[in-house]
Structure formats: structure tokens, C-alpha cells
N, C-alpha and C positions, 0 to 999 in steps of 0.2 A: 031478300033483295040485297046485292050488294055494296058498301058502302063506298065512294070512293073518299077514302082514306089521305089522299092528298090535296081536294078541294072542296069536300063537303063542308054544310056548316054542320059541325059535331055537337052534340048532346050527351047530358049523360043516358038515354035511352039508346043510344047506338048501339047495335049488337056487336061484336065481339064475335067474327067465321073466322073458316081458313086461311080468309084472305086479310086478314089484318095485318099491319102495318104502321113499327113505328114510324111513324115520317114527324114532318116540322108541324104539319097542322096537329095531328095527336099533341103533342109537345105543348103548341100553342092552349090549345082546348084544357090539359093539363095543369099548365101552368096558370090560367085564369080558374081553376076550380082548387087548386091546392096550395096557387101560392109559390112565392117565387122563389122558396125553398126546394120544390120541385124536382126530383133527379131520378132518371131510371137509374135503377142498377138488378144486373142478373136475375137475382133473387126477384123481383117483381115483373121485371120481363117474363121470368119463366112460369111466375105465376098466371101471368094472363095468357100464356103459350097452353097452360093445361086444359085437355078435353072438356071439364066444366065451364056450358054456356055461362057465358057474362057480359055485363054490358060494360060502357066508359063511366059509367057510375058506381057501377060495382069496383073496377080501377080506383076512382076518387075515394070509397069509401076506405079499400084496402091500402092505400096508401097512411090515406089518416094514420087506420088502426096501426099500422106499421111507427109512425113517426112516436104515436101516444108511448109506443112501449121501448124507445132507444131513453 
């Protein structure tokens, strides 16, 4: 099923297809799960660009992980 990525209400269960999209709602959804330190950068976009299914949970987690180790 596709997500609509600009006005759905998001979960961390969302999947994560071809059709993803950063927009404001991601951003939003984001930043209410990580905190308002929050920031794409490359490196994390392209991690959620890569062929391994994930959800916007799987995003929340890898983020953390990311922040624990700077």
C-alpha cells in the first residue's frame, strides 16, 4: 500500500518503498520522535535510499544510533 508521504498520519510502522519522500510531514513525524535536534543529512538520507526494506522506525532508531556515537 502506498504511503501518502505528504499527509498521512506517520508511524514508526510506515514502510519505507520507492515512493518515499522527504517532505515536511516526514520532517514533522521526525522531529516529534527524535527530538528537536533532528537534521537530515546525506549520510542518513542515503541510508534510507538503500534497497533494505525499513520502516520510519527503523529511521528513528538509526538516527539515535548515529547521534550515541558523534
Amino acid at each position: 500500500m502506498k504511503v501518502d508521504w505528504h499527509g498521512a498520519e506517520l508511524t514508526r510502522a510506515a514502510v519505507i518503498d520507492r515512493h518515499y519522500r522527504h517532505t515536511q510531514n516526514v520532517r514533522r513525524f521526525m522531529l516529534a520522535a527524535c527530538g528537536e535536534a533532528f537534521r537530515f543529512d546525506r549520510d542518513l538520507m542515503a541510508w534510507i535510499r538503500r534497497g533494505v526494506p525499513k520502516t520510519l522506525g527503523d529511521v528513528v532508531d538509526e538516527w539515535h544510533r548515529r547521534q550515541r556515537g558523534r
